[in-house]
N, C-alpha and C positions, 0 to 999 in steps of 0.2 A: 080540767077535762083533757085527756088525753087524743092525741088527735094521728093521723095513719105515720105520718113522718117520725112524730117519736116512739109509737110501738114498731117503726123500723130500726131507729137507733136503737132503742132496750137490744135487738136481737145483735147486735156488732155486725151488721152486714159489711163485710167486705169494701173499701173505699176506695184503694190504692194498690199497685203491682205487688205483691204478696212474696217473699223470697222461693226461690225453689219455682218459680213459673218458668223462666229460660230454661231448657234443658242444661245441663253441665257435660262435660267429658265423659264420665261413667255411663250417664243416662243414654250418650251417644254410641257408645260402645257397644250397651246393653239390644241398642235395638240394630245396630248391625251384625252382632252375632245371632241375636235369634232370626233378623230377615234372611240371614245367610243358611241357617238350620233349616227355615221354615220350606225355602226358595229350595232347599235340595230335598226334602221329605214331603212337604206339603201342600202342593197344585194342587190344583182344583178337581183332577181325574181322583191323587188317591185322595183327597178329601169326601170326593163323592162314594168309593170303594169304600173307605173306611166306614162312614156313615151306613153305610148298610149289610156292615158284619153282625154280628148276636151284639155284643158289646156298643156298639154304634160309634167307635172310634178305634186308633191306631194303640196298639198296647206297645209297641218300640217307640214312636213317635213318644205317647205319656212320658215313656221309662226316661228317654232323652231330654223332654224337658223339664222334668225332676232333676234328672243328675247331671246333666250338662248346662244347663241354662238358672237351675234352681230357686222354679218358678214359684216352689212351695215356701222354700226358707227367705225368700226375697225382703219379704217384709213383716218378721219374727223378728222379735228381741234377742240380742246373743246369747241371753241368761235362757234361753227358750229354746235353742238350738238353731235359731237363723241368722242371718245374715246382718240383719239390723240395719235394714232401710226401709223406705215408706212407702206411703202411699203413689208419691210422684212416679218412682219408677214399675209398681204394679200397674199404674196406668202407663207406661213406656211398653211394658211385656203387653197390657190386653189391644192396644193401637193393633198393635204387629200382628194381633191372633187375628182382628178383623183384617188387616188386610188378607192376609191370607185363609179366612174363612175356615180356622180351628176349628175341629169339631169334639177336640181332645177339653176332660175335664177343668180349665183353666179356672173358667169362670165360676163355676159352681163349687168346686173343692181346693184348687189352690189360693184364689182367693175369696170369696165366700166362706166357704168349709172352716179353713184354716184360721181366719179372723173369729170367728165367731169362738171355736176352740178356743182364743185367746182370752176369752172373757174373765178367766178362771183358770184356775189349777185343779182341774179336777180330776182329770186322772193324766199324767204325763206320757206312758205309754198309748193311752189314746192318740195325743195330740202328735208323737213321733213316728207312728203308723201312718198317717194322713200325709206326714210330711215329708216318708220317704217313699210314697206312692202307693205303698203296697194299698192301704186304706183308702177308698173312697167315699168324700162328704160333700153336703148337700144341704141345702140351707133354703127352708120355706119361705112362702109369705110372710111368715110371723103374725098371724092375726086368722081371730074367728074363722072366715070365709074358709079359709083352706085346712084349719087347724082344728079339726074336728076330735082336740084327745083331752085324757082324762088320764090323769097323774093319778098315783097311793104311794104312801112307802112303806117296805115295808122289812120287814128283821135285818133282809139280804138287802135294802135297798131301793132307789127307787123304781116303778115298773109302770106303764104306759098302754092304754090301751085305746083305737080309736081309728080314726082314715086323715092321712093330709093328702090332699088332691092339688094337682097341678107342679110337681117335681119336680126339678129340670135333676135331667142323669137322674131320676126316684129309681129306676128299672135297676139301675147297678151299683146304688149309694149303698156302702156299707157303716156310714156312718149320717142319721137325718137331723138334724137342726131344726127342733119346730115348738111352737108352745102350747102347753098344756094348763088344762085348770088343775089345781090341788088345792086339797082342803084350806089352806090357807088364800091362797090367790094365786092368778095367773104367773109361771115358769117359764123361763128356757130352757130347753133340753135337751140334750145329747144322746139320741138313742141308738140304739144296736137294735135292727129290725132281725129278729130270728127266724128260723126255719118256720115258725105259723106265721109268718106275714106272709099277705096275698099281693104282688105287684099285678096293676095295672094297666099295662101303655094303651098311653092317649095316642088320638089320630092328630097331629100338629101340622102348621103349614112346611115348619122348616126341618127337614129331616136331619139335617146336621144337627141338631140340638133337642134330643126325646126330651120327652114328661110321660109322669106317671102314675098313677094314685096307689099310695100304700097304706095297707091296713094293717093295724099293728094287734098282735093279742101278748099280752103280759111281756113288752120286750123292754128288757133291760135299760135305765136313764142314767144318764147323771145328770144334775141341775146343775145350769151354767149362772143362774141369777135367783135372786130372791123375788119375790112378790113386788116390793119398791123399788127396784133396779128393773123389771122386766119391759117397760114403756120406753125408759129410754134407751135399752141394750137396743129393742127392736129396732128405733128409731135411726138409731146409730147405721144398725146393719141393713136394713130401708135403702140409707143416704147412698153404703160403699155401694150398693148394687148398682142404683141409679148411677152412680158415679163409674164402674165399671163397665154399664151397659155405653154409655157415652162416649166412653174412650173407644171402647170397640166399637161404636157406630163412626167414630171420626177417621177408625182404620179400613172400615167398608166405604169412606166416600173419598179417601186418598186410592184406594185399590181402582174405583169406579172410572175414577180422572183417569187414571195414567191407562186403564183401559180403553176411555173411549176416545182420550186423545191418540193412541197410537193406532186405534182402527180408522179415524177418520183422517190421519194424513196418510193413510194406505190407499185406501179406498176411493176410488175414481171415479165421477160421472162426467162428462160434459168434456173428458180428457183433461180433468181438472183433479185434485184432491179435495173430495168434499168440506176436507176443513178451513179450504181456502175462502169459503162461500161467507159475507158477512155473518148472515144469518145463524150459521153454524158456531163464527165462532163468537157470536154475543153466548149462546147458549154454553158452550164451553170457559164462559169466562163465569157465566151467573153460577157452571160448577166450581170452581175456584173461588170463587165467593164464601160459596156452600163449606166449604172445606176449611176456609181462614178465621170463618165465623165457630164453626164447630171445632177445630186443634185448640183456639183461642181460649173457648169458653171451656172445653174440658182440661186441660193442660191448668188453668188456673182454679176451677175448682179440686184438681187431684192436690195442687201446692196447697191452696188454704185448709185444704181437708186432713191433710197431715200439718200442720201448724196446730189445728183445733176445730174436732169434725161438729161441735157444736156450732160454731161463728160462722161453720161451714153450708148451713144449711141454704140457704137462700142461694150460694155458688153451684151448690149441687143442683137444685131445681131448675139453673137458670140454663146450665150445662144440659141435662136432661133434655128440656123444650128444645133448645137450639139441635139439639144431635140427632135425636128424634127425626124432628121435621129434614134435616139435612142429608142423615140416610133414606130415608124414606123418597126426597125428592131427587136426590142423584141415582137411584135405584130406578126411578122411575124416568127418567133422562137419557142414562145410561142401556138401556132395552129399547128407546127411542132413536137415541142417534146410532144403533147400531143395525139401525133398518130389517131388512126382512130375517135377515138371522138371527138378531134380537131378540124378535119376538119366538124366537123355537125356546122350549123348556130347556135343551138341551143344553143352550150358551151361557157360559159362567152369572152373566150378569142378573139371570134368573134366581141362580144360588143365592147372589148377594140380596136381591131384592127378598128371597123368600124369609132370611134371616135380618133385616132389617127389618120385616111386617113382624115378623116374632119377637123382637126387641122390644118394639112398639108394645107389642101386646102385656109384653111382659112385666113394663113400669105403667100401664095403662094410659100410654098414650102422652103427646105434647100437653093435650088440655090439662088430664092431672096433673104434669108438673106446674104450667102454667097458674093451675088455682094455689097450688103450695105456693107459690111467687106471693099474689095475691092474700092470703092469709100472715104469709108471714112480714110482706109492708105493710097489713094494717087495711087493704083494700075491701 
């Protein structure tokens, strides 16, 4: 009889410091040049500005972190036309987006988009379009719920007709990642939504980051998977989301710190600096907590997830729950100790909180991951 302990070993869960957890020199490099890019293009005013043009992001800022930072090729094989490195450092780039509260497609098309493109060769000029910016891609739920389409093939190829709902960047993806039934069984897909697709935009908590629902009439596919590849391509691309979302909430709760630790040694009652107050700073230490627990658990599962994103699961989930709950509760700290201005919509830390509830939303929450934990020990 099989008992929870060994259907956790069957899975290789993770035991020991995994190579590629430390940051190295490169990794160090990488994220001070982009805080340095970020820090001169991207506060929190034009973050907010951008967010509310047509597009809902900077189209210089995009251009720059494509060609300057090249956010796309970062983690492409060089026989592929990138750079040929991994997962560690796409979680280095996404830290850095949350700290500074990106609202440019990182998430969704540089990484997301472009991994999934990876799955396959299927058309090369596709996957080069996405990678030199000009193309933007977007990558569903992968399942039922949101994947409402219906594959044919047909002389010219395959064609897709249907609604995916809940999109992130849906309103301006030129390239959707979603899957379909076809005669055979369920696909991954790579669609070209055409001039008859309907977008659209949802009302969302966090404007920095739209959705969309799009409806497709006869738009153009390529299949990225077979029918018995499509369970675990999704599962795969599941994990990197969860795992991307992580990283970026670990960069929303180091932004929060260095925030509200330098408002509250400013800030004076009693002719004192309220951070001088015990009380204040247990509560600024329980964020520092927040913060070593979440860098920790995300930084090791982006190393095990590039070593082997299968063995990787249970790292990914566990990462998930912790960064979750860690955004969410420094977000909610951070509008706290920042007293009456805090609470105005207008101060940054509202941004942060509103895009850490959207996070949340978006991997459905700590408990989901927490029952993946659960499932995959054997509990």
């Amino acid at each position: 009889m099989s008992t929870p302990l060994a259907a956790a070993g069957e899975i290789r869960w993770p035991r020991s410091e995994t190579a590629g957890f430390i940051p190295g020199p490169e990794q160090f490099a990488l994220r001070e040049s982009l805080r340095a890019l970020l820090g001169k293009r991207g506060d929190i005013t034009q973050v907010r500005e951008a967010s509310s043009t047509e597009r809902g992001f900077s189209a210089s800022l995009w251009q720059a972190l494509v060609d300057d930072m090249s956010v796309t090729r970062l983690a492409v094989p060089e026989d592929r036309g990138g750079l040929g490195y991994g997962v560690a450092e796409l979680a280095t780039i996404l830290e850095e987006c949350g700290r500074a509260l990106v609202c440019e497609p990182v998430f969704s098309s540089a990484v997301l988009g472009v991994q999934a493109l990876l799955l396959t060769r299927p058309d090369d000029d596709l996957l080069e379009g996405v990678l030199g910016g000009d193309l933007l891609a977007t990558v569903s739920a992968l399942d039922a719920t949101t994947d409402d389409l219906r594959a044919s093939r047909t002389s010219a190829g395959w064609v897709v007709d249907g609604t995916v709902t809940h999109l992130t960047c849906g309103g301006d993806a030129d390239v959707v990642v979603a899957s379909a039934d076809s005669q055979d069984g369920r696909r991954l897909f790579a669609l070209r939504p055409g001039r008859d697709c309907v977008r659209t935009e949802r009302t969302v908590l966090d404007p920095t980051r739209r959705q969309a629902d799009v409806t497709l009439r006869g738009a153009r596919a390529v299949a990225l998977t077979e029918p018995g590849e499509t369970a675990a391509a999704a599962t795969r691309l599941r994990d990197l989301g969860a795992l991307a979302l992580a990283s970026e909430n670990t960069g929303i709760v180091d932004m929060l710190l260095e925030m509200t630790v330098a408002y509250t040694s400013t800030r004076r009652q009693f002719d004192r600096a309220i951070g001088s107050f015990q009380a204040v700073k247990h509560r600024l230490a329980d964020l520092l907590v927040l913060l070593e627990r979440a860098r920790s658990a995300s930084r090791y599962a982006a190393a095990a997830f590039a070593q082997d994103p299968d063995a990787a699961r249970l790292a990914v989930a566990v990462a998930g729950a912790v960064c979750t709950d860690a955004a969410v509760q420094a977000a909610a700290e951070a509008v706290q100790l920042h007293g009456g201005i805090g609470f105005t919509w207008e101060h940054p830390a509202h941004s942060y909180f509103r895009r850490a509830m959207g996070n949340e939303a978006a991997q459905g929450g700590s408990r989901t991951h927490r029952a993946t934990i659960a499932a995959l020990v054997g509990l």
